[in-house]
N, CA, C and O atoms as a GROMACS GRO file, in nm:
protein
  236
    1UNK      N    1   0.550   4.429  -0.438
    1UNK     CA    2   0.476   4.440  -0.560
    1UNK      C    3   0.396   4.311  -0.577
    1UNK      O    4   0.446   4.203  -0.545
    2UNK      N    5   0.263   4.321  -0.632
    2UNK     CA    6   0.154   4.214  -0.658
    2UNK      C    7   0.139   4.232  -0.776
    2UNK      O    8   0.153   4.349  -0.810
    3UNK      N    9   0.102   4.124  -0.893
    3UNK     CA   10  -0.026   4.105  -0.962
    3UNK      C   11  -0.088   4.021  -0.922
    3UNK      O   12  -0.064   3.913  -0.868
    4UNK      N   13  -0.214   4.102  -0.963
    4UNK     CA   14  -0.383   3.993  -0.943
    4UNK      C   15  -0.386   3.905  -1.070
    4UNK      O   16  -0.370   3.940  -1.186
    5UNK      N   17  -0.404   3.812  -1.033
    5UNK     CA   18  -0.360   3.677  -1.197
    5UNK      C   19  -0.537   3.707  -1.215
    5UNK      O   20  -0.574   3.672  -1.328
    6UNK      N   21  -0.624   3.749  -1.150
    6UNK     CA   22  -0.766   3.780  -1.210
    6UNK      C   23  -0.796   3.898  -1.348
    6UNK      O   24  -0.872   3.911  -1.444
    7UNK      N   25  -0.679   3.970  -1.281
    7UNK     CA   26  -0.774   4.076  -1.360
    7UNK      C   27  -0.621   4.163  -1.419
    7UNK      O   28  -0.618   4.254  -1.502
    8UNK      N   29  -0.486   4.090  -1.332
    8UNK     CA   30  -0.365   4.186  -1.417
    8UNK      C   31  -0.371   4.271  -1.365
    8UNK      O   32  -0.368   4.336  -1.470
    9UNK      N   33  -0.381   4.383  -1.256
    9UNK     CA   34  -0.383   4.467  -1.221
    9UNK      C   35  -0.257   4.467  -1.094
    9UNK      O   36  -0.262   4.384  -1.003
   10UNK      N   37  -0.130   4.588  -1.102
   10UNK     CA   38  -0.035   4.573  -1.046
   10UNK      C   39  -0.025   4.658  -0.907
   10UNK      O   40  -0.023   4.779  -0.926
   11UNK      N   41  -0.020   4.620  -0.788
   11UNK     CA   42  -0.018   4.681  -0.697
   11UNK      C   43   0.120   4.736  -0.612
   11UNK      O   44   0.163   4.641  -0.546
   12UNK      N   45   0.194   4.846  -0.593
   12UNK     CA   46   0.304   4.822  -0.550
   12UNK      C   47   0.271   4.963  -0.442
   12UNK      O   48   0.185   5.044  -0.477
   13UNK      N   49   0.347   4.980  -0.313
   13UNK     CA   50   0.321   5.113  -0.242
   13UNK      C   51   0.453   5.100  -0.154
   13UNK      O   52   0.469   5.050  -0.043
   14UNK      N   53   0.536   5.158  -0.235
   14UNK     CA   54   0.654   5.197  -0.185
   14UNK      C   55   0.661   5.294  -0.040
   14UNK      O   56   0.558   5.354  -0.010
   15UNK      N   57   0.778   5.307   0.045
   15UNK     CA   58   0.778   5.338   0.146
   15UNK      C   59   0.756   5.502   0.139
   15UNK      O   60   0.771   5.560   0.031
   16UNK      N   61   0.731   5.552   0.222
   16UNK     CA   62   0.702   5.765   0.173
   16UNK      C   63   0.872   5.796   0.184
   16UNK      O   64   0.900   5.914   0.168
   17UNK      N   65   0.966   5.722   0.205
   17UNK     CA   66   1.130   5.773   0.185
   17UNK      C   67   1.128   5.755   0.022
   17UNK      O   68   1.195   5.842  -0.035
   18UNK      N   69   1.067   5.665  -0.060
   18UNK     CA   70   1.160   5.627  -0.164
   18UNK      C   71   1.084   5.706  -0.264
   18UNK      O   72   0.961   5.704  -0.273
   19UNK      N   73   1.166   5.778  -0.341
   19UNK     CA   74   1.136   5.890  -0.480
   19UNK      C   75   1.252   5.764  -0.601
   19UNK      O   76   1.322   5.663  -0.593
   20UNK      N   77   1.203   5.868  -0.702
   20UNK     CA   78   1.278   5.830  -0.817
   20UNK      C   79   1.196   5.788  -0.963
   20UNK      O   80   1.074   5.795  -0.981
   21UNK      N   81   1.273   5.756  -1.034
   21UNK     CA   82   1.221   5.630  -1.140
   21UNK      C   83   1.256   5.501  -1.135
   21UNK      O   84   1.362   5.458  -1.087
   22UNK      N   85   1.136   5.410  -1.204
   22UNK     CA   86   1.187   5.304  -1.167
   22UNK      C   87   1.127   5.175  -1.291
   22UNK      O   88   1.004   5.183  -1.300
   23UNK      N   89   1.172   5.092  -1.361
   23UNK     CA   90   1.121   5.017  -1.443
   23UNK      C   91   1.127   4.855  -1.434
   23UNK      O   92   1.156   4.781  -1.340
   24UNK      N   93   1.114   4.846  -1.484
   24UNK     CA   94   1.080   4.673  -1.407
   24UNK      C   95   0.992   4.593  -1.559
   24UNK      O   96   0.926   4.665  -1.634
   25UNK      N   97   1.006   4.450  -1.584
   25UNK     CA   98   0.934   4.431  -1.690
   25UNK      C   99   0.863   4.309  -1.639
   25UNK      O  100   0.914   4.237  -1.554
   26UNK      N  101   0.738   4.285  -1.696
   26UNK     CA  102   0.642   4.191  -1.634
   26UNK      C  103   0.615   4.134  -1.768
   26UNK      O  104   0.586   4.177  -1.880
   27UNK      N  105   0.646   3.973  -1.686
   27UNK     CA  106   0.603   3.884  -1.801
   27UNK      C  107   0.483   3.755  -1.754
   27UNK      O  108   0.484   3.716  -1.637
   28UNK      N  109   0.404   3.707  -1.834
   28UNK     CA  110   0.288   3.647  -1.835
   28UNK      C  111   0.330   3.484  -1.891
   28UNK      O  112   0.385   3.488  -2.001
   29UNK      N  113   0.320   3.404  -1.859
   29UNK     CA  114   0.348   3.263  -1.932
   29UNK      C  115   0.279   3.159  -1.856
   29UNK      O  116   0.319   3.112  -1.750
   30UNK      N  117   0.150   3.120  -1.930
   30UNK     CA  118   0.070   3.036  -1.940
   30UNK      C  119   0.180   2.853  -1.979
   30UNK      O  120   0.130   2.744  -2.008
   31UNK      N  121   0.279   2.875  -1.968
   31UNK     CA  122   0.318   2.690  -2.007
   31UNK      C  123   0.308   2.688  -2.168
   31UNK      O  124   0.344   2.583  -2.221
   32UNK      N  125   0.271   2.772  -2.235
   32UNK     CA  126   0.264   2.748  -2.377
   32UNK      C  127   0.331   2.905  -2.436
   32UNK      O  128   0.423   2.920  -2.516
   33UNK      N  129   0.271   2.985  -2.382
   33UNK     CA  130   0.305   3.151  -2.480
   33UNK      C  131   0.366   3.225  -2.356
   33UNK      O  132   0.341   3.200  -2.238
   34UNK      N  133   0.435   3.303  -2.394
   34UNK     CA  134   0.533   3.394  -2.300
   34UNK      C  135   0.497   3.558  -2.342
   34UNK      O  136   0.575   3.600  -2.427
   35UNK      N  137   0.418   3.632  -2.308
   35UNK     CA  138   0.430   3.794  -2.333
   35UNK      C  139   0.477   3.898  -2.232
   35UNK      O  140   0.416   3.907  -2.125
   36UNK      N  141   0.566   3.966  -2.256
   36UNK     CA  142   0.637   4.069  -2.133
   36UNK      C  143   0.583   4.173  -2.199
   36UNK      O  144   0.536   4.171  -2.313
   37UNK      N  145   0.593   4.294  -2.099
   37UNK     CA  146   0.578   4.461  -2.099
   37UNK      C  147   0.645   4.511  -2.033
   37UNK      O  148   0.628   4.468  -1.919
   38UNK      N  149   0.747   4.611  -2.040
   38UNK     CA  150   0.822   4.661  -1.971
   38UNK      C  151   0.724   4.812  -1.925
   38UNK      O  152   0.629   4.852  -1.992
   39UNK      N  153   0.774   4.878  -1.797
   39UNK     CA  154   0.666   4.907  -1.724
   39UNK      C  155   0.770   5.025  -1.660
   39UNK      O  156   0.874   4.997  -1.602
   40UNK      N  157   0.718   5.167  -1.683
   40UNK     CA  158   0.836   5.262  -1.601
   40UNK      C  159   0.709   5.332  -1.537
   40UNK      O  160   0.595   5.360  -1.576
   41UNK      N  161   0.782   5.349  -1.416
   41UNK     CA  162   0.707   5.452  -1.272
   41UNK      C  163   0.781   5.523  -1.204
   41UNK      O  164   0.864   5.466  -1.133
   42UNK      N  165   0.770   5.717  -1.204
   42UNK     CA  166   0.792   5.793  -1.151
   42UNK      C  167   0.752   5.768  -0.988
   42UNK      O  168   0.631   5.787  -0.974
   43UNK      N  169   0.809   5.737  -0.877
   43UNK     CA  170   0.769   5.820  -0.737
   43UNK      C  171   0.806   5.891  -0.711
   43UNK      O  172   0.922   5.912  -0.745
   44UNK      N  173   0.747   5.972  -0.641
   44UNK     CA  174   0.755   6.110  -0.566
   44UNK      C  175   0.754   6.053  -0.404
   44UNK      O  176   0.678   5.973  -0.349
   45UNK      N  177   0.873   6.129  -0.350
   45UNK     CA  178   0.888   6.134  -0.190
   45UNK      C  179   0.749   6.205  -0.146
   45UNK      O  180   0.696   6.303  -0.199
   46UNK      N  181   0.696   6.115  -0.011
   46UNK     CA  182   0.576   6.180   0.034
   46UNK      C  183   0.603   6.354   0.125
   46UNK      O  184   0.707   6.376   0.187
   47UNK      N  185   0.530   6.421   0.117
   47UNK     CA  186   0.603   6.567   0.213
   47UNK      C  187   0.590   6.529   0.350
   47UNK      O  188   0.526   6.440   0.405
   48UNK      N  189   0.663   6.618   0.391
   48UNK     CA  190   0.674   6.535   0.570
   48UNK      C  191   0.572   6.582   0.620
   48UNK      O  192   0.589   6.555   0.739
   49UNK      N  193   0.473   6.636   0.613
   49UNK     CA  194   0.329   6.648   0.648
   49UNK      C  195   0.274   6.627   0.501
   49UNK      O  196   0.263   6.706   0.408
   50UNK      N  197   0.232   6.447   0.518
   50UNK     CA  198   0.149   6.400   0.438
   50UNK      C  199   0.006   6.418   0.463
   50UNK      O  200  -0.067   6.403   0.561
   51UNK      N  201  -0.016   6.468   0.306
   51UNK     CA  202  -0.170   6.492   0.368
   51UNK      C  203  -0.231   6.393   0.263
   51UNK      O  204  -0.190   6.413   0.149
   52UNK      N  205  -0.319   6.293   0.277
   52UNK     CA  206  -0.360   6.142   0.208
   52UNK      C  207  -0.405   6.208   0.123
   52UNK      O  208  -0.354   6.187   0.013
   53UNK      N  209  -0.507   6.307   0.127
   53UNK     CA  210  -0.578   6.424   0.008
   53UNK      C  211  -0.488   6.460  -0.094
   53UNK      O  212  -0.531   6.547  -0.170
   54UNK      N  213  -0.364   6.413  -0.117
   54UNK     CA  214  -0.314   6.499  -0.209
   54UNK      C  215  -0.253   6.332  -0.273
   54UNK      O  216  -0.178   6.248  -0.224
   55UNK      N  217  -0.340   6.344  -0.423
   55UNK     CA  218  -0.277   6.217  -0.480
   55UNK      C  219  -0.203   6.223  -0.617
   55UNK      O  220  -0.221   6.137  -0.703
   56UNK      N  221  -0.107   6.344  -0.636
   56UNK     CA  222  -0.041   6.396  -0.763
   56UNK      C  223   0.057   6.416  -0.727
   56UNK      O  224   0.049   6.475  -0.620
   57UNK      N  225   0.224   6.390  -0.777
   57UNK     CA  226   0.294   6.455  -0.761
   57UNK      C  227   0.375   6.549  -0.838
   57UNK      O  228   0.446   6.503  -0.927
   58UNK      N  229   0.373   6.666  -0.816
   58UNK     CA  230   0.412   6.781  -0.902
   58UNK      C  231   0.599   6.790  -0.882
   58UNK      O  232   0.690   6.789  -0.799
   59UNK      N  233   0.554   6.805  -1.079
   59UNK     CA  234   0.754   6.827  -1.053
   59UNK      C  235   0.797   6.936  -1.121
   59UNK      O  236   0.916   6.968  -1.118
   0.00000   0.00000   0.00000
C-alpha cells in the first residue's frame, strides 16, 4: 500500500488469491496537527480466467 503525499491518493493491489474485507486507518501529521480516516475495502478474488476487462466485482 502507497500514499502519494502530492495529491493523497491511496494505491494498494492485492494479490488475485486475496478476497475479503478489509479496514485500515490513515493518518496525516504535519509535526503540528494529526487527522486520521478510517478506510474499509471490499476485495473480490480475481476468476481463474481473469479477464483485465472486467473491473466490478459482483456479489
Amino acid at each position: 500500500m502507497s500514499i502519494d503525499a502530492a495529491t493523497g491518493v491511496i494505491g494498494w493491489t492485492p494479490a488475485a488469491t486475496v478476497g475479503g474485507d478489509f479496514s485500515f486507518t490513515v493518518t496525516a501529521d504535519d509535526g503540528a496537527a494529526q487527522a486520521s480516516q478510517s478506510v474499509n475495502v471490499t476485495v473480490c478474488k480475481a476468476p481463474e480466467h481473469w479477464d483485465s476487462g472486467m473491473a466490478m466485482c459482483m456479489q
